[in-house]
C-alpha positions as CSV (number, residue, x, y, z in Angstrom):
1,X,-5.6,13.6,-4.6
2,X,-8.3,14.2,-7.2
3,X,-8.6,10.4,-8.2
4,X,-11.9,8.9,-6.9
5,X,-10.3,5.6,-6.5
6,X,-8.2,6.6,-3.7
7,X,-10.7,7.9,-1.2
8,X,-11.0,4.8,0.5
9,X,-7.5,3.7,0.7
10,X,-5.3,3.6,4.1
11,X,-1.4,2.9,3.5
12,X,-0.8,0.4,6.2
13,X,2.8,-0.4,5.9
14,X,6.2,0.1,3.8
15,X,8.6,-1.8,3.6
16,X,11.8,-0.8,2.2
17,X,14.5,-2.8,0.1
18,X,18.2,-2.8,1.8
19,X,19.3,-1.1,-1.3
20,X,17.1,1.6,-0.7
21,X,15.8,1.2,-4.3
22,X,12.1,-0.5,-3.9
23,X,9.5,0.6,-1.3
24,X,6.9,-2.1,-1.0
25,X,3.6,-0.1,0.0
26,X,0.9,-1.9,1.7
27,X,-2.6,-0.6,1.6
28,X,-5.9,-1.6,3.0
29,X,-9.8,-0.1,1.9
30,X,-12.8,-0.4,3.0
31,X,-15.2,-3.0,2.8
32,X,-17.1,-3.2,-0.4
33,X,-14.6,-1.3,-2.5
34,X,-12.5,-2.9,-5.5
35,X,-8.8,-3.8,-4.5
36,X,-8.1,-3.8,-8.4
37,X,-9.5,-0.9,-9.2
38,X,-7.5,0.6,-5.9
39,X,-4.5,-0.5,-7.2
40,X,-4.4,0.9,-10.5
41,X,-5.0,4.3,-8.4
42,X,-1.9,3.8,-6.6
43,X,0.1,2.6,-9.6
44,X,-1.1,6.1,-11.5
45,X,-0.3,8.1,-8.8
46,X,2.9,6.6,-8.3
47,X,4.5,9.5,-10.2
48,X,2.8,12.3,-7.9
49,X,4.1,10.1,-4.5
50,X,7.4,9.5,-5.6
51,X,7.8,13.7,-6.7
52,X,6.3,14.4,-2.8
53,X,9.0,11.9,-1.7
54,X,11.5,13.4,-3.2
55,X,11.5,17.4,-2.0
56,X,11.1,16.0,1.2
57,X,13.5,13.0,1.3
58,X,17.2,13.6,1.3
59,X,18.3,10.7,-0.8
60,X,20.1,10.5,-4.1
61,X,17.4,8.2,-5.6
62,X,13.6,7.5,-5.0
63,X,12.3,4.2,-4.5
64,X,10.0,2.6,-7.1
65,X,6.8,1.9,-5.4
66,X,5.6,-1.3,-5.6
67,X,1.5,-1.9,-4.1
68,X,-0.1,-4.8,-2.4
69,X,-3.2,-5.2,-0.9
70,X,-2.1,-5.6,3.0
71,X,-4.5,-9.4,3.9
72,X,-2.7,-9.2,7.3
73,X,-6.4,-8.6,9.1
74,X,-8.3,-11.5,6.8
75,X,-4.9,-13.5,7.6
76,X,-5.0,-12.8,11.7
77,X,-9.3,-13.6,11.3
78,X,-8.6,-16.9,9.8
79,X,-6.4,-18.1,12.8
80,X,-8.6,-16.9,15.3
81,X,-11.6,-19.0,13.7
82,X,-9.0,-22.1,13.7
83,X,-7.7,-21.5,17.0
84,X,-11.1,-20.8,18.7
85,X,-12.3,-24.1,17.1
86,X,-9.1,-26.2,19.0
């Protein structure tokens, strides 16, 4: 990957739709670096993943990827602070 906006990005989960139709991609990057700007990197390159996917997948359709930033660790950090104040 050549776009600049993806060097700090880790996939961190995907989640797949029963239907096999929409893959929910999760992603994480480091501190300091714009989620936004991230995002639209992953949306762009969307076409390249989904081509990858394909000659190596043996399914009749791709999933559309769909990205989110993953807030799991901010999530988990915020109930640690409430629970270490019980």
């Amino acid at each position: 990957m050549q776009d600049p906006r993806l060097q700090h990005v880790t996939i961190t989960a995907v989640k797949i739709s029963p239907d096999m139709q929409i893959a929910t991609v999760y992603f994480r990057i480091m501190p300091g670096e714009d989620i936004a700007s991230a995002k639209r990197g992953l949306e762009r390159a969307a076409g390249f993943f989904r081509a990858r996917l394909a000659e190596s997948l043996d399914v009749r359709r791709v999933p559309v990827l769909r990205f989110f930033y993953d807030e799991s660790v901010e999530h988990g950090s915020r109930i640690e602070d409430l629970l270490t104040k019980i």
